[in-house]
KEKE-3310 file (N, C-alpha, C; in steps of 0.2 Angstrom, whole numbers, plus 5000, padded with zeros to 4 digits):
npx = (4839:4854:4866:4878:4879:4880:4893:4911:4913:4923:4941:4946:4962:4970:4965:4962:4975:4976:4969:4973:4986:4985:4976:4983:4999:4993:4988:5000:5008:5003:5004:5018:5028:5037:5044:5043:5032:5027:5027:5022:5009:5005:5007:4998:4984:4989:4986:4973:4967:4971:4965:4953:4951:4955:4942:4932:4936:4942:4943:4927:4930:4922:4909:4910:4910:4900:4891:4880:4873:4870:4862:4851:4844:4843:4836:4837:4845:4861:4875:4887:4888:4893:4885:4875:4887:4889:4882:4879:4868:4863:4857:4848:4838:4838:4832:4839:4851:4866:4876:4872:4864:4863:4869:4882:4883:4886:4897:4907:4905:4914:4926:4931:4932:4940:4952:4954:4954:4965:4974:4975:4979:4992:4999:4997:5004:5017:5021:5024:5032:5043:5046:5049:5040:5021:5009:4994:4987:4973:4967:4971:4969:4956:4954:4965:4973:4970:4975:4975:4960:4957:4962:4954:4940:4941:4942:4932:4922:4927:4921:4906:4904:4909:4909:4918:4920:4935:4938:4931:4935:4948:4947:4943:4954:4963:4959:4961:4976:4977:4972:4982:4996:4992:4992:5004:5012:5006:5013:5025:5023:5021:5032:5040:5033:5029:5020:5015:5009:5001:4991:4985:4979:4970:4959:4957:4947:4951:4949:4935:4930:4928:4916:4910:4918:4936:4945:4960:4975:4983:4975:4971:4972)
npy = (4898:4901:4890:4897:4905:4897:4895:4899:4915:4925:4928:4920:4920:4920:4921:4937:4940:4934:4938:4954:4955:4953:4965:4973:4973:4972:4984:4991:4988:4995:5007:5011:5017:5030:5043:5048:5055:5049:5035:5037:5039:5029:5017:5020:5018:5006:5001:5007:4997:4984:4987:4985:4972:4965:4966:4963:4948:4946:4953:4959:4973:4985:4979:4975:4985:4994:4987:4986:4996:4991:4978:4983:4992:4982:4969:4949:4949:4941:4948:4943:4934:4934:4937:4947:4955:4962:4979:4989:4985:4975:4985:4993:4984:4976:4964:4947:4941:4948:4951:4952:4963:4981:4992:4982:4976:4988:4992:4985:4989:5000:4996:4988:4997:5008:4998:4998:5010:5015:5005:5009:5022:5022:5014:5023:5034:5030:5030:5040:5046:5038:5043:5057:5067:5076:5070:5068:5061:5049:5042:5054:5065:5068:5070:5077:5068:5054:5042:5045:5047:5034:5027:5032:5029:5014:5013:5020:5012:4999:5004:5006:4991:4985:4994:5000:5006:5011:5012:5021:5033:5034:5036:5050:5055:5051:5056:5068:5065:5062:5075:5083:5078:5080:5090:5098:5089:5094:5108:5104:5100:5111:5117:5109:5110:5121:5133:5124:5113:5121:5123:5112:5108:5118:5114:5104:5095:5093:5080:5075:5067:5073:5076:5068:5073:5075:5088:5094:5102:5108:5115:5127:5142)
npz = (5013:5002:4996:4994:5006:5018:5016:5024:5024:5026:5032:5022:5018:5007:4996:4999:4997:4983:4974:4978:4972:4959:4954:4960:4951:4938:4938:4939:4929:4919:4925:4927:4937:4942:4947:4963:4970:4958:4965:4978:4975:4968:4977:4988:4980:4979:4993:4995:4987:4993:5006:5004:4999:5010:5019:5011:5010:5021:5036:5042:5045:5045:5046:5060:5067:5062:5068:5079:5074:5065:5068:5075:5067:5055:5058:5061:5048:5041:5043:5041:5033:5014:5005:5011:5015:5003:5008:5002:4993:5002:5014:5007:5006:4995:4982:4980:4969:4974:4963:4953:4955:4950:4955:4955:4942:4937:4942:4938:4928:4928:4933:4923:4912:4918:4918:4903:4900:4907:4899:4887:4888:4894:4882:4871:4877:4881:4869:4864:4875:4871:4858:4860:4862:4864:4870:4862:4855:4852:4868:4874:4867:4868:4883:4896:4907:4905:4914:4927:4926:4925:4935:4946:4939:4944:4956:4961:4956:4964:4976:4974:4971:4984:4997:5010:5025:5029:5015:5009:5015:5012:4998:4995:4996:4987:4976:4978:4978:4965:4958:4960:4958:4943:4940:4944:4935:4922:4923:4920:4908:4900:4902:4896:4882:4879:4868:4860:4870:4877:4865:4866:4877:4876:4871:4876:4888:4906:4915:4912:4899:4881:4870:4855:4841:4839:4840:4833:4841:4832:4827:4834:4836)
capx = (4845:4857:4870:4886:4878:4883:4902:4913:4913:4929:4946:4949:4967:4973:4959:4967:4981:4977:4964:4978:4991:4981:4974:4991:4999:4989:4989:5005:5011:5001:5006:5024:5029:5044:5047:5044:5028:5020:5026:5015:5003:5003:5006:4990:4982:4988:4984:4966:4967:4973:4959:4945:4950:4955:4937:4931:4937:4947:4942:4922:4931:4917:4903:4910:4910:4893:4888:4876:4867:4865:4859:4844:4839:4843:4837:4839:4851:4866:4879:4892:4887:4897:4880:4874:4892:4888:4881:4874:4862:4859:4855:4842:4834:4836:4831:4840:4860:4867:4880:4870:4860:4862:4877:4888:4885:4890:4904:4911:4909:4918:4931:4934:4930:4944:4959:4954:4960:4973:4978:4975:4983:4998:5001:4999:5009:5022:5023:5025:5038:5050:5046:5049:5034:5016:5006:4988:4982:4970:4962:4974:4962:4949:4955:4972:4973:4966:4977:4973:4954:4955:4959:4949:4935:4943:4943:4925:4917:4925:4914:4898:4905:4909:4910:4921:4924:4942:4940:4927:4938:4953:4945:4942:4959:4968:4956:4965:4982:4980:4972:4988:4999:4990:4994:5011:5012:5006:5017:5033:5023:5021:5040:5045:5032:5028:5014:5010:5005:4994:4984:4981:4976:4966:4954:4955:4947:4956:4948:4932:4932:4926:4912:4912:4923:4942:4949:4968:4978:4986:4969:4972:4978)
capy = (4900:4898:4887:4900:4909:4892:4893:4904:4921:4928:4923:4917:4926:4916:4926:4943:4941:4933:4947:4961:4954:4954:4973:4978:4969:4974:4991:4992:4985:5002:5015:5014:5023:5031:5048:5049:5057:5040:5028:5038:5039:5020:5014:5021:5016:5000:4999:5006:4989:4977:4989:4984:4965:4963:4968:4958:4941:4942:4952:4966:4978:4991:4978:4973:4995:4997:4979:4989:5001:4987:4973:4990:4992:4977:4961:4945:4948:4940:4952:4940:4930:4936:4941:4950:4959:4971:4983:4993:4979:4974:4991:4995:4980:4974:4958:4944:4940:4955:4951:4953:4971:4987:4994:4976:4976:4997:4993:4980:4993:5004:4993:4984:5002:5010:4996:4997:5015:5012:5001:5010:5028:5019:5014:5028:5039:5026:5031:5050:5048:5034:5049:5064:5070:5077:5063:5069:5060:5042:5046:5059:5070:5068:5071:5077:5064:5048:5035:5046:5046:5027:5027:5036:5025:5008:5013:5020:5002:4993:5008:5004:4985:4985:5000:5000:5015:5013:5015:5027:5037:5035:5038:5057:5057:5045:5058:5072:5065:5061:5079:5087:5074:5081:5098:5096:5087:5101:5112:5101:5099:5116:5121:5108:5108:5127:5134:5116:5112:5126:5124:5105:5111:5123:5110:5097:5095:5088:5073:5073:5068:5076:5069:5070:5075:5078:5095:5093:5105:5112:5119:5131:5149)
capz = (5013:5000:4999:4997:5014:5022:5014:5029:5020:5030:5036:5017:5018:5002:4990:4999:4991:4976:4973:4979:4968:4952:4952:4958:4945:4933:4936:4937:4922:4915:4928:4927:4941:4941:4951:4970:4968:4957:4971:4983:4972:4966:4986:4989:4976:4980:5000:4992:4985:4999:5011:5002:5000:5018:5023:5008:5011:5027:5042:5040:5052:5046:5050:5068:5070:5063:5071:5084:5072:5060:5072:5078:5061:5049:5063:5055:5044:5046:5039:5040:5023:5010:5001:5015:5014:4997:5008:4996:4991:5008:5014:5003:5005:4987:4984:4972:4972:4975:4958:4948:4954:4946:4956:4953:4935:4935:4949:4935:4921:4930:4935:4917:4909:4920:4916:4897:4899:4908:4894:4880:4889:4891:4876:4869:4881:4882:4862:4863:4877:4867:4854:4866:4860:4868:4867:4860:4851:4854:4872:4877:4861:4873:4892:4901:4910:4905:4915:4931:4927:4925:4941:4948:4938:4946:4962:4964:4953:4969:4979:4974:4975:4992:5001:5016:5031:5026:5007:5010:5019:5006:4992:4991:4999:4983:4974:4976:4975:4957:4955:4962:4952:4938:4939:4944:4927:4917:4924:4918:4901:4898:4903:4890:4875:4876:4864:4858:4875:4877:4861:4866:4886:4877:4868:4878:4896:4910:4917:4912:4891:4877:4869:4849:4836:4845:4836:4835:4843:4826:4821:4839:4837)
cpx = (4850:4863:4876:4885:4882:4892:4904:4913:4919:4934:4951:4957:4968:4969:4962:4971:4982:4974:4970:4983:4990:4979:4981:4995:4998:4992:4995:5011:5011:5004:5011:5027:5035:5048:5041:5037:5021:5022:5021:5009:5001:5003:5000:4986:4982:4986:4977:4962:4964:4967:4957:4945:4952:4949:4931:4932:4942:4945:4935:4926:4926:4909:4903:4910:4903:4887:4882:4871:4862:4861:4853:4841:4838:4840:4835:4840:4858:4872:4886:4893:4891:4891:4879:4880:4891:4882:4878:4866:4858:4855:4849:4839:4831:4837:4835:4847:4860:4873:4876:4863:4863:4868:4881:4888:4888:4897:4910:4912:4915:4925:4935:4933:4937:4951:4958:4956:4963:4976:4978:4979:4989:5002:5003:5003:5016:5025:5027:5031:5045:5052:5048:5043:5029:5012:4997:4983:4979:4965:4965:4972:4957:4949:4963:4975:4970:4970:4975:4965:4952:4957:4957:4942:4935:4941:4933:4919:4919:4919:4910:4900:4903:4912:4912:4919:4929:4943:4935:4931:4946:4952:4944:4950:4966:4965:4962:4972:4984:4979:4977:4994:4998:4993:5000:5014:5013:5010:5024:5032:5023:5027:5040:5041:5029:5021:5012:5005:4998:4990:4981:4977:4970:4959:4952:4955:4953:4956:4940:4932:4929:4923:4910:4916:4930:4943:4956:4968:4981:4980:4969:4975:4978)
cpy = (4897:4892:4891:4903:4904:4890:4899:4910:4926:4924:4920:4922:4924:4920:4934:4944:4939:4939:4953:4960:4954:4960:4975:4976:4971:4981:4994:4993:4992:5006:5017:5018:5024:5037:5046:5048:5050:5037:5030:5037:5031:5017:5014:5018:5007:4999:5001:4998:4982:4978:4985:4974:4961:4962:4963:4949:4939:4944:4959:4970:4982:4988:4976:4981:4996:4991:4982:4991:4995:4982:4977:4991:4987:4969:4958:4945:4945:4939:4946:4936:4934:4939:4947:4958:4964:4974:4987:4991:4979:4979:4995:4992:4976:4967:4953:4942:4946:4957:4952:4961:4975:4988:4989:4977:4985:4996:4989:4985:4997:5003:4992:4992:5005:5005:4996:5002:5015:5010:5003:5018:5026:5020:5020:5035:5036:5029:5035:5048:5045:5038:5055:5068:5071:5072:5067:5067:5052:5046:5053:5066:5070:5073:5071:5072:5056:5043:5037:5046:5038:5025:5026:5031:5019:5007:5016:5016:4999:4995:5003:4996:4983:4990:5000:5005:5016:5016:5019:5033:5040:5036:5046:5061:5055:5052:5064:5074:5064:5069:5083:5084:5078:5086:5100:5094:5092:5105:5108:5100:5105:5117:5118:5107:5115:5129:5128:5113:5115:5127:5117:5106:5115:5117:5105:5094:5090:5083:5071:5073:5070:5073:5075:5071:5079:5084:5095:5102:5110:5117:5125:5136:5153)
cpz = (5008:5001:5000:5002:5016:5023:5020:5023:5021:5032:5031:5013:5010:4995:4992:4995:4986:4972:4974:4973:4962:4950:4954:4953:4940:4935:4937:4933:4916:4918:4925:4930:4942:4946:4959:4972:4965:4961:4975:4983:4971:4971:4989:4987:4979:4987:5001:4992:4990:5005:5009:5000:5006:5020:5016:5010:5018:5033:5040:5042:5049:5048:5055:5071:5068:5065:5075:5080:5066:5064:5074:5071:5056:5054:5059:5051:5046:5043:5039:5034:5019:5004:5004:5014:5008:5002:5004:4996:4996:5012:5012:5002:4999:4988:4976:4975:4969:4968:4954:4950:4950:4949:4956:4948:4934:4938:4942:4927:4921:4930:4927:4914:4910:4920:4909:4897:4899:4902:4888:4882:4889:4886:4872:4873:4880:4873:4859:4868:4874:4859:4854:4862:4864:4866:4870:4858:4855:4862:4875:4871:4864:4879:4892:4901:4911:4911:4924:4933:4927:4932:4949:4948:4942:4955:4965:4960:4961:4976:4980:4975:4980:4994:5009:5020:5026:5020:5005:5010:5014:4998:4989:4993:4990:4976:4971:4976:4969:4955:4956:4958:4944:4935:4938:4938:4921:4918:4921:4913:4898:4896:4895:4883:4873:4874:4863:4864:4876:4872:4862:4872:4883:4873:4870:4887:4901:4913:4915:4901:4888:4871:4861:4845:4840:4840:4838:4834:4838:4824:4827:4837:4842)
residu = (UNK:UNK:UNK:UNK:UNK:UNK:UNK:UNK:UNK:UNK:UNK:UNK:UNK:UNK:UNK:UNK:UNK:UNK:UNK:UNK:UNK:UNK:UNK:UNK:UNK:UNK:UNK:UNK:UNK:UNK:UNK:UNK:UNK:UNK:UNK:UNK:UNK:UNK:UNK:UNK:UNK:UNK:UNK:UNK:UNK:UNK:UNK:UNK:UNK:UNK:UNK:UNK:UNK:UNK:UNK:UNK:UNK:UNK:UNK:UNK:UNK:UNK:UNK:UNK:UNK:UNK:UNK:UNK:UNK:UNK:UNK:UNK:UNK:UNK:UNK:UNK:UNK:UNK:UNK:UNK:UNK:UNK:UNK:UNK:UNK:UNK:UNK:UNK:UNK:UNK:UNK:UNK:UNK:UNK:UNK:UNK:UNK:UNK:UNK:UNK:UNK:UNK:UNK:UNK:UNK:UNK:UNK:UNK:UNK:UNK:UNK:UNK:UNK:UNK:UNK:UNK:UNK:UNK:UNK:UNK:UNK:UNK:UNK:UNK:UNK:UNK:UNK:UNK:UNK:UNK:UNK:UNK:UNK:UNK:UNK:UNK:UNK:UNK:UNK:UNK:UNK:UNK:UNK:UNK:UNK:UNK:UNK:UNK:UNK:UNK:UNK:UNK:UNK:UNK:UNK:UNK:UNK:UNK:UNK:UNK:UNK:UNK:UNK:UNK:UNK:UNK:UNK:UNK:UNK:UNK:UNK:UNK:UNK:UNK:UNK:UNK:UNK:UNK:UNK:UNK:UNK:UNK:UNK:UNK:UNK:UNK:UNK:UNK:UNK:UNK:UNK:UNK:UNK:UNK:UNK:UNK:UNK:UNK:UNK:UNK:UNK:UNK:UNK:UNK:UNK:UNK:UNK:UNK:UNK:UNK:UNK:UNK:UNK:UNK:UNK:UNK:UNK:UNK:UNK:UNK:UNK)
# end
């Protein structure tokens, strides 16, 4: 056994909310939430967060609920290690540290992949709006919605991380609060940028990006 199995793995409240304070924080800094609408949606988003590091570092509550079925099929494990805890890993019976399997290294792509957008949507949104302009160009040439598809990406890296009930449960939920967010959007961008909007919408998907050479909006009739 090694030696971080023998370190407590739970109870460590001080890492919750050092961990909660730093992604929300963090993604805060990018969202900028402003109408009624983004506070619900960043709340979320944020109590996404705080979920999934409660059940990380303070109390499993989804391995004292499925305590029964795992104790019947997994015996001798002894789910309470903080290795044991990725789920996934353990699960599957993958052998090794579990930080360094296949889904932790994707979990961390996703993660760091999804506040790089973040950070680069921003900015460039932040651009066009101190501009009053449609903000098209950079990754907004690609996708609709990049700072909502980050995430989206953010949240399903901590997934495959560590996959809760609760952020199971809140994720197709948090899902389709950005996709209604999104729409809502377009409808307020249309009103106010008219035809311009509509030849950018028309060449440029909505969350999933466009791979290859962007075609600006001008070239639309």
């Amino acid at each position: 056994m090694e030696q971080t199995n023998a370190l407590p793995a739970y109870g460590l409240w001080g890492l919750v909310i050092i961990n909660s304070v730093i992604f929300i924080a963090f993604a805060f800094s990018f969202f900028k939430p402003q109408t009624k609408t983004d506070w619900r949606t960043f709340s979320a988003f944020s109590a996404f967060i705080i979920a999934l590091f409660v059940e990380m570092y303070g109390i499993p509550l989804s391995i004292f609920v499925l305590s029964g079925w795992l104790a019947a099929n997994y015996p001798g494990i002894n789910f309470l290690t903080h290795d044991s805890g990725h789920l996934i890993h353990t699960l599957l019976r993958m052998k090794g540290d579990p930080h360094f399997d296949v889904f932790h290294i994707l979990s961390n792509v996703f993660i760091f992949g999804g506040f790089l957008t973040l950070s680069y949507a921003w900015h460039t949104l932040w651009k066009a709006q101190r501009e009053r302009k449609l903000a098209t160009t950079g990754l907004y040439a690609r996708m609709r919605h990049p700072q909502y598809g980050a995430f989206i990406l953010i949240m399903f890296g901590f997934l495959l991380q560590w996959p809760t009930l609760v952020t199971l449960f809140m994720f197709p939920i948090l899902v389709f609060m950005y996709i209604r967010l999104a729409l809502r959007e377009e409808k307020v961008a249309h009103q106010e940028f008219g035809a311009e909007y509509e030849r950018w919408a028309a060449v440029t998907p909505r969350f999933f990006p466009k791979i290859g050479s962007a075609q600006s909006p001008a070239h639309v009739r």
